[in-house]
Backbone as a printed PyTorch tensor [residue, N CA C, xyz], in Angstrom:
tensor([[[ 97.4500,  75.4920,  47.7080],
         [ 97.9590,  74.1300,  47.5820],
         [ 98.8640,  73.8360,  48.7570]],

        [[ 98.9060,  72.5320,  49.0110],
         [ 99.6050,  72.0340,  50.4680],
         [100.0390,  70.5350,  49.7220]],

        [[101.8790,  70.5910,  50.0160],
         [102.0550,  69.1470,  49.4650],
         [103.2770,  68.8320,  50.7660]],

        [[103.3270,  68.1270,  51.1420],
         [104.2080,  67.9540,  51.8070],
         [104.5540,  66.2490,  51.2230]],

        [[105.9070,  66.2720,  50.9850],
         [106.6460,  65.3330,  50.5070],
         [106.7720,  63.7220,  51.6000]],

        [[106.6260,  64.3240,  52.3110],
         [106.8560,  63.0630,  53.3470],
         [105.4950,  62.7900,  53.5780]],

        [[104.3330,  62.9340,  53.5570],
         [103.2860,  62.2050,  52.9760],
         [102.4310,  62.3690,  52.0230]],

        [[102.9020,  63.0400,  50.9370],
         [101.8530,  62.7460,  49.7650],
         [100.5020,  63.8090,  50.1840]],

        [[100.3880,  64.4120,  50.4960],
         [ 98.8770,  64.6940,  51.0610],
         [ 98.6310,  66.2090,  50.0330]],

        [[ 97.6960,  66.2330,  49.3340],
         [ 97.1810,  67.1800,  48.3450],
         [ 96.4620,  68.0250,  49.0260]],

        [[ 96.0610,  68.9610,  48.5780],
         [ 94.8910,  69.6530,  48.7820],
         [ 94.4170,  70.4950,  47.3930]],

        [[ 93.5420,  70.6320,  46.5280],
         [ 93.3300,  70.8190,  45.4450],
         [ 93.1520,  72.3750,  45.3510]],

        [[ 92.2710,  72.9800,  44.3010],
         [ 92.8480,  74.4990,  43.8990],
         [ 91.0450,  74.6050,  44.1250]],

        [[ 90.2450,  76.1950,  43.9980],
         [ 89.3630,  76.5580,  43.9240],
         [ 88.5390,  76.4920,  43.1790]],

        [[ 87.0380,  76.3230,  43.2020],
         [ 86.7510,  76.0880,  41.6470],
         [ 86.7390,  77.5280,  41.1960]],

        [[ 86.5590,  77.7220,  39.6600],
         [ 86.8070,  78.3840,  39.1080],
         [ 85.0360,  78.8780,  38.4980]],

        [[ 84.3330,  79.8200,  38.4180],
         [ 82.9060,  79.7940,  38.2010],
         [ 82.5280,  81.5620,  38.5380]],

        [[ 81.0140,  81.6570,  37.6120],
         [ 80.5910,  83.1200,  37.5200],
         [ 79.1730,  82.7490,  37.9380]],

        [[ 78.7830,  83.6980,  38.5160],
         [ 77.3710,  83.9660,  38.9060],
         [ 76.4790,  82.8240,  37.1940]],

        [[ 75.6590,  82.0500,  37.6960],
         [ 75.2390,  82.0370,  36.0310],
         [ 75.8800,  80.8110,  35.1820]],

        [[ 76.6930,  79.9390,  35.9600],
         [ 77.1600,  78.9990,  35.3130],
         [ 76.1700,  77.8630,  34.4230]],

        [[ 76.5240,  77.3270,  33.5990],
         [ 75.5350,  76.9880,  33.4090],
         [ 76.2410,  75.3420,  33.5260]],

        [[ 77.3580,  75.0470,  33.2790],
         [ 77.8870,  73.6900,  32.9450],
         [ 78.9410,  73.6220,  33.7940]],

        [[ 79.2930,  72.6150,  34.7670],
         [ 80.4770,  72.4890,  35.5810],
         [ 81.0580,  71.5230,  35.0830]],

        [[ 82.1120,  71.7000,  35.2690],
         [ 83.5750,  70.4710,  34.3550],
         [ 84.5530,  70.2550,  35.3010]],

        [[ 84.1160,  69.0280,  35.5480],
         [ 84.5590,  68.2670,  37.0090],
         [ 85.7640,  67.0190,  36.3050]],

        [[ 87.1030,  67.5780,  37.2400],
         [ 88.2980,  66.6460,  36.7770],
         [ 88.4740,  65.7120,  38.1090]],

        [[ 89.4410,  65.1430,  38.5080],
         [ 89.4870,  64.2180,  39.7810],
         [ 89.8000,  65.1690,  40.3810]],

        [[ 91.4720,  65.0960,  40.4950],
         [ 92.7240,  66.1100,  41.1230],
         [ 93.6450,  66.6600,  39.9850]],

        [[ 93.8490,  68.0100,  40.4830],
         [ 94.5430,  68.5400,  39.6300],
         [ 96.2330,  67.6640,  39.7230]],

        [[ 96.5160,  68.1290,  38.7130],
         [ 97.4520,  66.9000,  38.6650],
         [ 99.2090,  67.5440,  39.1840]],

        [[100.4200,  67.2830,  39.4450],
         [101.4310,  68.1760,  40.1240],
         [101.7250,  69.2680,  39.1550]],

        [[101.9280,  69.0940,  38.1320],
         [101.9820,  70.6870,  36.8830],
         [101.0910,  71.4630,  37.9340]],

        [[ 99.8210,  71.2540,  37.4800],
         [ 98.9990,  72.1400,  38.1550],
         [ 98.6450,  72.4100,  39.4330]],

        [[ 99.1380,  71.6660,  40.3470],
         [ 99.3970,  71.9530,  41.7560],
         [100.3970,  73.2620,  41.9050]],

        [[101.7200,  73.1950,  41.1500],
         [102.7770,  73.5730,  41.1270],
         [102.5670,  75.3040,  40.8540]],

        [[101.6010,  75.3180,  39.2250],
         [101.1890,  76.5830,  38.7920],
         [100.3440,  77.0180,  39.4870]],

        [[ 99.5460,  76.0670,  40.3920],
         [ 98.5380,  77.0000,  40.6650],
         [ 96.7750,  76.9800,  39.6980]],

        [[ 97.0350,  76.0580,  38.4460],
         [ 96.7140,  76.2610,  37.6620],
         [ 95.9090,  75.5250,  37.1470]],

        [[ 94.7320,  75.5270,  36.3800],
         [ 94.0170,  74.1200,  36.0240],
         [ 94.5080,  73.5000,  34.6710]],

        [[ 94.5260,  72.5290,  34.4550],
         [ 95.1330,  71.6770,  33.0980],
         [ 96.5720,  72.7430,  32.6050]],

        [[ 97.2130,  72.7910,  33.9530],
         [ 98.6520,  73.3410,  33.3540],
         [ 99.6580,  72.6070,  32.5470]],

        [[ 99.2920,  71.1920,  32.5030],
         [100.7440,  70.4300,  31.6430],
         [100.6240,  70.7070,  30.2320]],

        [[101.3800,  70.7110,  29.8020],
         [101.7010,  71.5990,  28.6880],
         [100.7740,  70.2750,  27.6230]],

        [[100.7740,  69.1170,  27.9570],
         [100.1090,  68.3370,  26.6840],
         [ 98.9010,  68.2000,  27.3770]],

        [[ 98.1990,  68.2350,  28.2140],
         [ 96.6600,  68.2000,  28.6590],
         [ 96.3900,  68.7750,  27.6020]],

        [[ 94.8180,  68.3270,  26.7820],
         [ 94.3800,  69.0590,  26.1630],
         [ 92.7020,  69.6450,  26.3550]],

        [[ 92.7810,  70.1790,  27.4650],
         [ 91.8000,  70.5970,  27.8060],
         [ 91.7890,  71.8310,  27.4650]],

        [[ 92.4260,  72.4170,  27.5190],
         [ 92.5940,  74.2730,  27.0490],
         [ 92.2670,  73.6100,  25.5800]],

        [[ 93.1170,  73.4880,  24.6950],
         [ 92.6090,  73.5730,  23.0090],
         [ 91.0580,  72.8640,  23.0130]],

        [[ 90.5160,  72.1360,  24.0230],
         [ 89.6030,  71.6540,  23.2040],
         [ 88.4160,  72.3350,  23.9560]],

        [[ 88.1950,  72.9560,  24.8550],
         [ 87.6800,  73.8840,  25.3980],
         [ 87.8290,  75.7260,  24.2900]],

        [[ 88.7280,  75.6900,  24.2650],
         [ 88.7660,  76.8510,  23.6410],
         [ 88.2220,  76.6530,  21.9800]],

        [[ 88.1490,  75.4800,  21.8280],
         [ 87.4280,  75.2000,  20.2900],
         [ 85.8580,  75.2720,  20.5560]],

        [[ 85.5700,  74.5040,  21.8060],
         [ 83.9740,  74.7950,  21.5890],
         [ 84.2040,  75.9890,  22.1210]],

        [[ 84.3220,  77.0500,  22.8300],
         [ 84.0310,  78.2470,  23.3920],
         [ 84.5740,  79.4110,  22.5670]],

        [[ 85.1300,  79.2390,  21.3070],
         [ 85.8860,  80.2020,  20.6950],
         [ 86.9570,  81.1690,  21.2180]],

        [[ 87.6460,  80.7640,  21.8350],
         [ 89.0730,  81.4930,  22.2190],
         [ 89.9450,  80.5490,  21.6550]],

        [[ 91.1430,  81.3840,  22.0930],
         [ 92.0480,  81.0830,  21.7980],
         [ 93.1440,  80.1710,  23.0300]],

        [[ 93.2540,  79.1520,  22.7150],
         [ 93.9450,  78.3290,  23.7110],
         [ 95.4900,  78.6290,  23.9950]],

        [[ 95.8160,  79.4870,  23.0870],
         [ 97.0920,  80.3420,  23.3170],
         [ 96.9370,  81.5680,  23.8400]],

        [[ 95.9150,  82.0210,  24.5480],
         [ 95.9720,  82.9930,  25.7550],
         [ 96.5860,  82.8590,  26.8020]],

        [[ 96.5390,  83.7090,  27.5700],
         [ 97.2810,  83.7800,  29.1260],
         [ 96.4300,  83.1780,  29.7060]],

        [[ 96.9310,  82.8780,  31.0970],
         [ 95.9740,  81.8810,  31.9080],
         [ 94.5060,  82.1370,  31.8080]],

        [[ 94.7570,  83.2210,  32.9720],
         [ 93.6890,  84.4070,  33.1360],
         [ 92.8820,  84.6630,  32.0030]],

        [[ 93.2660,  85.1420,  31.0440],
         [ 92.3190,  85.2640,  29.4520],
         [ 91.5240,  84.0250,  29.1610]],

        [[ 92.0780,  82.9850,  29.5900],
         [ 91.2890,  81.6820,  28.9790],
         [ 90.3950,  81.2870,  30.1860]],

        [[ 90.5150,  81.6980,  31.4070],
         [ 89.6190,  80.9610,  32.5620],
         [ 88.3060,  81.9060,  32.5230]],

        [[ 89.2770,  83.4800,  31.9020],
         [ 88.0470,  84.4550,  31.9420],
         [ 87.0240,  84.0050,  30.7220]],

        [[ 87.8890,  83.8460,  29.6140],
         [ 86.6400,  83.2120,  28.4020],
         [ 86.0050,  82.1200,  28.6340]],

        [[ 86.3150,  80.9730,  29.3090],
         [ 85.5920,  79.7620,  29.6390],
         [ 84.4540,  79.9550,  30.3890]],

        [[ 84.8110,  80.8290,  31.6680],
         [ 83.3380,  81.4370,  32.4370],
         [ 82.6210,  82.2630,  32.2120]],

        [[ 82.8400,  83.1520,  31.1720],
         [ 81.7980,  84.3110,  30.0130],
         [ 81.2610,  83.1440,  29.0250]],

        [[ 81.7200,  82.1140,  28.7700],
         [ 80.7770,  80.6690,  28.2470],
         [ 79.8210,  80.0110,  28.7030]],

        [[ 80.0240,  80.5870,  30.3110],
         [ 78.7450,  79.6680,  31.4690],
         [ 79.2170,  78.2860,  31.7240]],

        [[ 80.7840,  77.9740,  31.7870],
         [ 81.2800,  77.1580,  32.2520],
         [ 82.2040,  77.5210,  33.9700]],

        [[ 81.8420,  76.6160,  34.5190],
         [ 82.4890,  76.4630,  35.7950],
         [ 83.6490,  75.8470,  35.7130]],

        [[ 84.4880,  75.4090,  36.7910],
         [ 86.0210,  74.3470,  36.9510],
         [ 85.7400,  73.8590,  38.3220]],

        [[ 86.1230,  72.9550,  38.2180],
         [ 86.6640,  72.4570,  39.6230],
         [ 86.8230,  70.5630,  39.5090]],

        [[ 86.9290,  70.4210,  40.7790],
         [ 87.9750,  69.2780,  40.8890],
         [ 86.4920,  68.1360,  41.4660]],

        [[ 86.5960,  66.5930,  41.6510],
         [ 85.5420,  66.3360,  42.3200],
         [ 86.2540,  65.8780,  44.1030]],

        [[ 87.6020,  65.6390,  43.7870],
         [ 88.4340,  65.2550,  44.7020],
         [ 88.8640,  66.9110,  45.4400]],

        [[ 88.8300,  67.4280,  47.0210],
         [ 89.4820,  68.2410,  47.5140],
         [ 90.3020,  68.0120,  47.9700]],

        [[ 90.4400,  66.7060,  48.4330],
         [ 92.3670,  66.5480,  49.4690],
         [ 92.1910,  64.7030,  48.8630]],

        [[ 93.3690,  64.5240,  48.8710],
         [ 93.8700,  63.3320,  49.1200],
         [ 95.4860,  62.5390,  49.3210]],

        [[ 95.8830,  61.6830,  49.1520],
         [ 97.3940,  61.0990,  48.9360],
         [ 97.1270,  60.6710,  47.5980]],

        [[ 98.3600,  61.3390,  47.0580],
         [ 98.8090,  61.0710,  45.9850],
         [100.6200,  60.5060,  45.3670]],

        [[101.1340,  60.0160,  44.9700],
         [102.3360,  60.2120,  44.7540],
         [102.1940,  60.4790,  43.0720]],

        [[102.9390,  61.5370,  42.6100],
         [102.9260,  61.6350,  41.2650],
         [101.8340,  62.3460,  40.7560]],

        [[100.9220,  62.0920,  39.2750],
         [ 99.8000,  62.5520,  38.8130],
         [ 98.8140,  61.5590,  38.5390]],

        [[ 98.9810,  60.8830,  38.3400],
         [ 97.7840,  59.7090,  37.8680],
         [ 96.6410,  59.0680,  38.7730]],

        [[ 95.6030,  59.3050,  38.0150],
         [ 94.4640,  59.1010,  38.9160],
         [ 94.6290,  57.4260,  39.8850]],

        [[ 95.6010,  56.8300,  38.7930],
         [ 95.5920,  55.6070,  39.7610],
         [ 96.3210,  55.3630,  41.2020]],

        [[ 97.1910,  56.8660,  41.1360],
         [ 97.5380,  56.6370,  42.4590],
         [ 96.6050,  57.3740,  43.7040]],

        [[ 95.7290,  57.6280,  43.6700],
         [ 94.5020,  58.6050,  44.4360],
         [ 94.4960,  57.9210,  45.4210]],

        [[ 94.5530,  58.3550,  46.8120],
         [ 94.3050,  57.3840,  47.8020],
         [ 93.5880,  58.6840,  48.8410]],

        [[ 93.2670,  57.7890,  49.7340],
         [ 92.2140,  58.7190,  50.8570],
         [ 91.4380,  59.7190,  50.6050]],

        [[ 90.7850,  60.0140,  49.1010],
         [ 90.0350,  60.8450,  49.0550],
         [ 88.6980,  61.3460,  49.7250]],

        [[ 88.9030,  63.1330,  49.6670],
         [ 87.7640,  63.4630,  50.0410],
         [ 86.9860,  64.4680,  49.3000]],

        [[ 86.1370,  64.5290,  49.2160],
         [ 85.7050,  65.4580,  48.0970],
         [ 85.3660,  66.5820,  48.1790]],

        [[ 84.9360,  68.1130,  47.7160],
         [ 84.8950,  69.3260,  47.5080],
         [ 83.5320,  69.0870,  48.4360]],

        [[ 82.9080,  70.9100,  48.6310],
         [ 81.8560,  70.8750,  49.3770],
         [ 81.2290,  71.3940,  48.4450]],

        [[ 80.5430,  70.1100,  47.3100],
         [ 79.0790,  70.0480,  46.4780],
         [ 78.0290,  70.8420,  46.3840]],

        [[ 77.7300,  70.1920,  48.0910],
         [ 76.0420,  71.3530,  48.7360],
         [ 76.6370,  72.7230,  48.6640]],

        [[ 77.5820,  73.0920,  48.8480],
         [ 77.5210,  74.6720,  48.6530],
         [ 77.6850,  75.0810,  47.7270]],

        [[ 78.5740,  74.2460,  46.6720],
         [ 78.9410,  74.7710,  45.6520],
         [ 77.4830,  74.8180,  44.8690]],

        [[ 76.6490,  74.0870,  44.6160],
         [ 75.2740,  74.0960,  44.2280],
         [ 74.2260,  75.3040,  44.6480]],

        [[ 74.6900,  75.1360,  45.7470],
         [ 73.5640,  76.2120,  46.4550],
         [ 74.1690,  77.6900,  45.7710]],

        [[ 74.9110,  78.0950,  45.3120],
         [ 75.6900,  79.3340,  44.8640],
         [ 75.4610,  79.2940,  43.0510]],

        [[ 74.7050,  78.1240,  42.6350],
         [ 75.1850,  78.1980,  41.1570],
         [ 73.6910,  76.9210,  40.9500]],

        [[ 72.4370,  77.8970,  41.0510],
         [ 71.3560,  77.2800,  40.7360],
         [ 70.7220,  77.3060,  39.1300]],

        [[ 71.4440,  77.6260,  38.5630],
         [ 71.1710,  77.3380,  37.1510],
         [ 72.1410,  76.8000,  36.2040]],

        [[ 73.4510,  75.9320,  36.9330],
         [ 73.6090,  74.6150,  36.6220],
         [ 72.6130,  73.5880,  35.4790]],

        [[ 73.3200,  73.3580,  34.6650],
         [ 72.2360,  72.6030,  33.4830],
         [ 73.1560,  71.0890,  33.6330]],

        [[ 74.6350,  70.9750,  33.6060],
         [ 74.9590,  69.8610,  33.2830],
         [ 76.7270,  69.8120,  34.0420]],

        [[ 77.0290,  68.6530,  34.3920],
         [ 78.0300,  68.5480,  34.5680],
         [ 78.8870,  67.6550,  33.7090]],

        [[ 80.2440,  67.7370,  33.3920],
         [ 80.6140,  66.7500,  32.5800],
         [ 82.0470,  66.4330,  33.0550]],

        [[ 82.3650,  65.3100,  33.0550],
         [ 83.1480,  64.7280,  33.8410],
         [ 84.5290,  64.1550,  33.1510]],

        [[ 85.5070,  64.8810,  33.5210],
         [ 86.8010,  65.1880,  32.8720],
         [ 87.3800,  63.8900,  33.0370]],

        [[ 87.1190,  62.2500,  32.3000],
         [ 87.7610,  61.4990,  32.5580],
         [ 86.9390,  60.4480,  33.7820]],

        [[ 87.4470,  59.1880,  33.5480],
         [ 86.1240,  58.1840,  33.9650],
         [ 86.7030,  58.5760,  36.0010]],

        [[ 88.0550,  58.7360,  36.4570],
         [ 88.2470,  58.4340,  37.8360],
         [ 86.9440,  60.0400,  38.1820]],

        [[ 87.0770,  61.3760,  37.5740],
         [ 86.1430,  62.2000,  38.3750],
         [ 84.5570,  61.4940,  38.6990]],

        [[ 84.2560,  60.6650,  37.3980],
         [ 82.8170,  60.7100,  37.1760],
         [ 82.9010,  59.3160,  38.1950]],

        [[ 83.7170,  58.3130,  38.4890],
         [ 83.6040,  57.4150,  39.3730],
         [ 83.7450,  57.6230,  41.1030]],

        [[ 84.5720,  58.5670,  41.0130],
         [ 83.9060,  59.2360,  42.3610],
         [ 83.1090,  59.7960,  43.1740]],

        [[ 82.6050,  60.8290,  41.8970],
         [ 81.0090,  61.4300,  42.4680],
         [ 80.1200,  61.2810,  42.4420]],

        [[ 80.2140,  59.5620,  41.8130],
         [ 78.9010,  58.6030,  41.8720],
         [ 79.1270,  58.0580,  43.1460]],

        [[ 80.8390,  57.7230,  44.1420],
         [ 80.7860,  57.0410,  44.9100],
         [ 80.7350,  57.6300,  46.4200]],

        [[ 81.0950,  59.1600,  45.9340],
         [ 81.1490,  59.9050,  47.1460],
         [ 79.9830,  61.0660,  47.0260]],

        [[ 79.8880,  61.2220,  46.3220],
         [ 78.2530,  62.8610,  46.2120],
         [ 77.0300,  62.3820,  45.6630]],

        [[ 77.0390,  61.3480,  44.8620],
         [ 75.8560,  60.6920,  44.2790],
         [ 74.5930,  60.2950,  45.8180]],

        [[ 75.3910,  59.6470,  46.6100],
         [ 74.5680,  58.9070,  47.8540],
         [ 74.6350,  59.9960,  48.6850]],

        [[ 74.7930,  61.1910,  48.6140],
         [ 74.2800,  62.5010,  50.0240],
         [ 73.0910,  63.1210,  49.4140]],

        [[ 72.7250,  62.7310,  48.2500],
         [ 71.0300,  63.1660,  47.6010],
         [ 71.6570,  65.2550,  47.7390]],

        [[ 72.7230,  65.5730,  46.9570],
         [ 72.4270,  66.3750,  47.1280],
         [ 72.7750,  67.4660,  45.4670]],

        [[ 72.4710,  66.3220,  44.4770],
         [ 72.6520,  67.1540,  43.8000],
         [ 71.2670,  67.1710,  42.8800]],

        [[ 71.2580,  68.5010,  42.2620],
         [ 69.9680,  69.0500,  41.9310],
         [ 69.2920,  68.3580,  40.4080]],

        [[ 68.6540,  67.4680,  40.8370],
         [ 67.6290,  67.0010,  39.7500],
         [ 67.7080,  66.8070,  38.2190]],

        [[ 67.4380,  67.8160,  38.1110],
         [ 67.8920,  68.5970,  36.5010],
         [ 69.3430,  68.2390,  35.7640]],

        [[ 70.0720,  67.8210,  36.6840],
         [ 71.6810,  68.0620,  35.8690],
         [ 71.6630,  67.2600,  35.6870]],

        [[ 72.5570,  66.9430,  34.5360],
         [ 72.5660,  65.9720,  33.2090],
         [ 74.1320,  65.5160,  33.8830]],

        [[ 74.2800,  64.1800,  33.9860],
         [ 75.8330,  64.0030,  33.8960],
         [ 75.9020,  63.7060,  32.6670]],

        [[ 77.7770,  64.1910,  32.0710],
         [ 78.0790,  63.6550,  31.0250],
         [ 79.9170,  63.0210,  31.0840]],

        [[ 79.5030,  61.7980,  30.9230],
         [ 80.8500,  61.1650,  30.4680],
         [ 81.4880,  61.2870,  29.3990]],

        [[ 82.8300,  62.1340,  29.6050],
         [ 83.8880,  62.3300,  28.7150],
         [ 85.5700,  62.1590,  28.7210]],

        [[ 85.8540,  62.1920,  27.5970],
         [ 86.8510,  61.2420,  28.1560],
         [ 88.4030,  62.1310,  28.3430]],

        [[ 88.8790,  61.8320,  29.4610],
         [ 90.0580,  62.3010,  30.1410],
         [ 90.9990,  63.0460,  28.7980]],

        [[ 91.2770,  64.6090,  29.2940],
         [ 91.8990,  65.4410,  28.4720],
         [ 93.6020,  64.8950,  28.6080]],

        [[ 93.7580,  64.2890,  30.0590],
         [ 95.0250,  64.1410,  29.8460],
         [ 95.8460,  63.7320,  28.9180]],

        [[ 97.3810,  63.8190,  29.2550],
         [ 97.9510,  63.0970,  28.1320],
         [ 98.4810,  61.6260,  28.8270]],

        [[ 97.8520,  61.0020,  29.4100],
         [ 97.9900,  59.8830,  30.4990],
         [ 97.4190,  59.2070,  29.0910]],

        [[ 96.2950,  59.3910,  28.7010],
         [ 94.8710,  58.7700,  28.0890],
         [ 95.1840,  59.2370,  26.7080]],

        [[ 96.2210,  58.8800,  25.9980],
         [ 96.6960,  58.5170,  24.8450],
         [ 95.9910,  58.0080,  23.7140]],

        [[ 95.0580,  56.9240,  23.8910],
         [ 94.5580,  55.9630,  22.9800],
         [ 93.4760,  57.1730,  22.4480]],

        [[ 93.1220,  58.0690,  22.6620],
         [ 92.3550,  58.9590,  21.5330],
         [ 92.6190,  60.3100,  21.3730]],

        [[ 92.6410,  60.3850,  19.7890],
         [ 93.2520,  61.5470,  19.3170],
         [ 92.8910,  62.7500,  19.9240]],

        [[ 93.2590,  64.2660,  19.4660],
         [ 92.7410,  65.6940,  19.8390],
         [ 91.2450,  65.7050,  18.7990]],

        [[ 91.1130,  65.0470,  17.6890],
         [ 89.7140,  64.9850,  17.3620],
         [ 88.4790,  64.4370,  17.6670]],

        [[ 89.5570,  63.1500,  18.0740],
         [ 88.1130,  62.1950,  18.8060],
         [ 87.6490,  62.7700,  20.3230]],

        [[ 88.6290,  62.7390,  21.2050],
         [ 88.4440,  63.6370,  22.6640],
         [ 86.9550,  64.8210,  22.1240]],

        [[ 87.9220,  65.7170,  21.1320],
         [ 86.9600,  66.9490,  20.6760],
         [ 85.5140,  66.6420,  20.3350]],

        [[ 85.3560,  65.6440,  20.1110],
         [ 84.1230,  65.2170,  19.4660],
         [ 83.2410,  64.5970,  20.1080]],

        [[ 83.9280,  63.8680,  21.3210],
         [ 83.0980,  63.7500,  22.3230],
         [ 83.0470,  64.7020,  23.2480]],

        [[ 83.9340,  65.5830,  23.4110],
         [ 83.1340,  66.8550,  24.3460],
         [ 82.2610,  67.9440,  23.7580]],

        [[ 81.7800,  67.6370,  22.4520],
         [ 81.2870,  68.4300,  21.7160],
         [ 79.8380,  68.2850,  22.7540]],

        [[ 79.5670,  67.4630,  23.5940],
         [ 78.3400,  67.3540,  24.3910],
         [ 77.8510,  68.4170,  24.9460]],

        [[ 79.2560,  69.0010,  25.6660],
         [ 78.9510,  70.2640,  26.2760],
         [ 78.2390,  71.6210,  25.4500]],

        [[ 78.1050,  71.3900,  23.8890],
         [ 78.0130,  72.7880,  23.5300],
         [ 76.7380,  73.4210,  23.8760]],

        [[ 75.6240,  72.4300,  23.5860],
         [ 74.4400,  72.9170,  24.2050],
         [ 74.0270,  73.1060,  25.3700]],

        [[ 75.1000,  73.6000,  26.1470],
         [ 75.3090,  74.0830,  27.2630],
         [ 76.1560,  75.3170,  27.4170]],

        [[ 76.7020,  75.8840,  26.6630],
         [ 77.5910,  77.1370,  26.5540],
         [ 76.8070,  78.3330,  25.7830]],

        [[ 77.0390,  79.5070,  26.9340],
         [ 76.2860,  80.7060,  26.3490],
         [ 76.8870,  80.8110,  25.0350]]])
């Protein structure tokens, strides 16, 4: 991570993925919690860990490490769709100058990809606006719109969120 205060300028974290993935779970930018940790969905009210760890059966009260390791023994990937941009703060509405991760490779490394699902409408509106038009993603994958784990995105409960990411299950070893 690279933040320098006097301009805002991000640079995002690695994706996270095993030989064999089968589902990638694409957020915008990690948000400053998780810049800070190092960490993906580190703010303590994101609820992406509990609702991930409900379809994947762990426990969302593991250590980091324990839960990134159970998510990718699921055939789930991580990563961001945004790699650098200006930001002030966390909210996708302040995103400015984005640029995005390198797709084509990440694809080319993880050919049995079934589906991607898109952590919240700013990821899935970007990589329609920035990776959609380089023709380079592979055929087969299913996008799926779901709705933002943050706790920005209030208006729906930890059941309803859960219930719409229940999409992903037929996609998890």
């Amino acid at each position: 991570m690279s933040q320098s205060l006097a301009d805002n300028v991000l640079t995002g974290m690695a994706p996270l993925s095993q030989p064999g993935a089968r589902v990638l779970v694409l957020g915008s930018m990690p948000g400053a919690a998780s810049l800070t940790q190092q960490q993906y969905y580190a703010h303590p009210r994101n609820l992406f860990w509990p609702v991930m760890a409900e379809l994947a059966g762990f426990s969302a009260a593991l250590p980091y490490d324990a839960k990134v390791q159970a998510l990718t023994n699921a055939g789930v990937a991580l990563w961001d769709v945004i790699g650098r941009c200006r930001r002030a703060g966390s909210l996708d509405s302040a995103i400015r100058d984005e640029q995005v991760n390198d797709f084509a490779g990440f694809f080319a490394t993880q050919p049995q990809l079934t589906a991607i699902g898109f952590n919240g409408a700013k990821a899935l509106q970007s990589f329609k606006r920035y990776v959609l038009p380089l023709h380079i993603v592979p055929p087969q994958l299913q996008l799926l719109s779901l709705p933002s784990t943050s706790p920005a995105h209030a208006s729906l409960s930890f059941s309803e969120k859960l219930q719409q990411w229940r999409q992903l299950s037929a996609y998890l070893r």
